[in-house]
Every structure is written in C-alpha cells, then in structure tokens.
N, C-alpha and C positions, 0 to 999 in steps of 0.2 A: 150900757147893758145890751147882750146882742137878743135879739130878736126871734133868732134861731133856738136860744136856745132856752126862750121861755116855752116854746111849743111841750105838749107832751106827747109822750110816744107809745103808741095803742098794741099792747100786746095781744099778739092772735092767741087764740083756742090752746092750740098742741106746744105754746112755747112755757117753759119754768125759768123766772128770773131768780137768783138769787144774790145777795148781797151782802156783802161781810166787810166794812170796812170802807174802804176805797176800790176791791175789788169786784167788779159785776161781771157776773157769767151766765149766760144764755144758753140753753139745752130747747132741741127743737128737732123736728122731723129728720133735718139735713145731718146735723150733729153738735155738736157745741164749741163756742167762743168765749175765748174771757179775755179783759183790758182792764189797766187799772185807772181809773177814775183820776185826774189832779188831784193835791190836798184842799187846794180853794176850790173844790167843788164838792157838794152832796148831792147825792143821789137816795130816793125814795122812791118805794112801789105803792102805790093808793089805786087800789080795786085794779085793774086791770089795765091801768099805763105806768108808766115812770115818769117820773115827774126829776129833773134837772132843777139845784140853783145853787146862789153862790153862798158860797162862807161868809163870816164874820169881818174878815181880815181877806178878801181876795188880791188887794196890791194892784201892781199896775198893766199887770195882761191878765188880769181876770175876765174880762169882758171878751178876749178872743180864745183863754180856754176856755170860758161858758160855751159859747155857739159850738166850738169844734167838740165838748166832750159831749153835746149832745147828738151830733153829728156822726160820731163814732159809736155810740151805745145804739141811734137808732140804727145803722151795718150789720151791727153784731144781730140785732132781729132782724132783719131782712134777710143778712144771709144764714141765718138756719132756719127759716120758710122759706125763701124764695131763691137764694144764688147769685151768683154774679156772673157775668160773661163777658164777653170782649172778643170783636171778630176784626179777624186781620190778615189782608190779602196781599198774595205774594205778585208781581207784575216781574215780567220777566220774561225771555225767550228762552225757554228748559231750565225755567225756575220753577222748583216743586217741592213739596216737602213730605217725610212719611215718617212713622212711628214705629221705632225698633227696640219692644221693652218698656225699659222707662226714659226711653231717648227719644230727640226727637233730630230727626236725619234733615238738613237740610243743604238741596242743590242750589245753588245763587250764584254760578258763573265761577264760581272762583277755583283754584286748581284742585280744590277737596274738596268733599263733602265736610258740613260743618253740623257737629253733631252738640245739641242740647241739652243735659238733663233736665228732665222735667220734675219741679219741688213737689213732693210728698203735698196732697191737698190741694192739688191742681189737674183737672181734667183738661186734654186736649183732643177736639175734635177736628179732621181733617175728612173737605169735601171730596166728592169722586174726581175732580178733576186737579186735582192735590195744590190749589193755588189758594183755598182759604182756610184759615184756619179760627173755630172757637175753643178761645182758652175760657173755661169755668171753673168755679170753686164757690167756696159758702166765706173765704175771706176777702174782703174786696182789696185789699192791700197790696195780697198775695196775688191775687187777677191782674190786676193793675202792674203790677210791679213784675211778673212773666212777661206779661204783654211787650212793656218796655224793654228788656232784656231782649227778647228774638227781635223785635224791629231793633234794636242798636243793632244787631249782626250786618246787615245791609242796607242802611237808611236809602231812601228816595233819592236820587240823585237829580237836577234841575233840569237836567239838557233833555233824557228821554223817559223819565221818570219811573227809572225799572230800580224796584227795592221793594220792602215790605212797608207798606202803609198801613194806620188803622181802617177801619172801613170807612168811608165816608170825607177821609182826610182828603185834601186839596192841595195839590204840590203847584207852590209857585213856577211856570216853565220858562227858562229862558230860552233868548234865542242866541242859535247857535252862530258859528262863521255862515256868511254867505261869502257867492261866487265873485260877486260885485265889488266888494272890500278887500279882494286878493292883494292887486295892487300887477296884476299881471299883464303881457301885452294886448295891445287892442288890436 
C-alpha cells in the first residue's frame, strides 16, 4: 500500500472539484484540468480535500497506481492555484534565444537559427540577457515535457559545457587532450 497515496489533498478557497466516474476535473483561478482516475482507484471529496483509495479488486500494480494517482490529482490543484515553471539556461558564446509569435527563435552555433513552436498552454519567459529561459504553465506534464524538448535541441556537451542545461544541473567535464600526451618531439 503506497504511503503517498493515503495522504489527502487540501483543497484551496477558489478551486471546484468535480467528479463523475473515473473522471476528476479541477476549475481554479489559473483555469482548469481533468485526468482520468485508474479503474482500481476511487476518488471522493469529504469537506474540503479528496481523499484517494483503492478498489475491491486493485491486482497487482495497484499500489503504484495508488501513490501515482494521487500524485497526479494533487498537480491538477496546484496547478490551477499556483503553476508550474522550469528555468533553463543557455551557455554558449552567441548562444541566445528570442520569441517571434508563438516561436521560439533559437541561436546555438549551429548554421541556422532553430526555431520552436511553443504548445498552446505553455508560457515562455526570456531574461534581458536572452541566455535564460522560464517555461510555465498550470500543466506540469506539459512544463516538463517543453522543458525537455528545447534542451534535446543542444544537450551540454562534456568537454566545455556549452548547451542548454536545466538550471542548477551539473555537467560532468571531462578533460580534454593535453600538450604532454601529443606524442611529439622533445
């Protein structure tokens, strides 16, 4: 039985759950989400949280859809209260990125510019110095899942670590040739 997902989940002031079935949709300040529930899983609202558990007959991943479906329904309320974000800096010499539309323009060395579209439900915010970028939205899936999309375009590469990293990420460096190793005359 996961642990996660005996927890209940505290609904705010301005959010409306409703529930029909297997399906649970969340209407909130930001805007609204729905996800359908497993079948081995029920979902109930009592007073002002949701309360997660299992069916009759769960089987034998019932215990990791419990924690994860309650993992998912509590996203759905945070993100239409509070949002999602994800910052991610570009390293590079005239590596930069800008917003043209619903594109997102970016310079990374390579012989074009490599342009983006950015998914309907997805904001992106670019610093003055155009090297960082926050991607937000009220789906974390969707955050998440942009995020990884523009870093695949130029991953970090080991030697001088010029790519788009997330923020805070830690690129293993290796080291490169030395002069010593050449093998040259003395």
């Amino acid at each position: 039985m996961s642990r996660v997902g005996k927890q209940p989940i505290p609904i705010p002031d301005k959010v409306e759950v409703k529930i029909s079935g297997q399906d649970v949709t969340v209407k909130g300040p930001n805007g609204q989400l729905a996800w359908s529930v497993p079948p081995a899983i029920k979902v109930e609202q009592k007073e002002k949280e949701l309360v997660l558990s299992l069916g009759a007959n769960p089987g034998p991943d019932g215990g990791a859809l419990f924690g994860m479906s309650r993992s998912r329904v509590a996203n759905l309320v945070e993100g239409v209260t509070v949002g999602f974000s994800k910052n991610i800096e570009i390293h590079g010499l005239g590596f930069k990125a800008a917003q043209q539309g619903q594109n997102l323009i970016l310079n990374l060395g390579l012989s074009h510019p490599v342009e983006f579209p950015i998914p309907e439900g997805v904001k992106i915010e670019i610093d003055k110095k155009s090297t960082k970028l926050t991607i937000k939205g009220i789906n974390k899936d969707l955050v998440g899942e942009t995020a990884a999309r523009i870093r695949s375009i130029k991953k970090p590469e080991p030697y001088k670590g010029v790519g788009i990293r997330y923020e805070g990420e830690r690129i293993h460096r290796k080291a490169g040739k030395t002069a010593a190793g050449s093998g040259g005359k003395k």
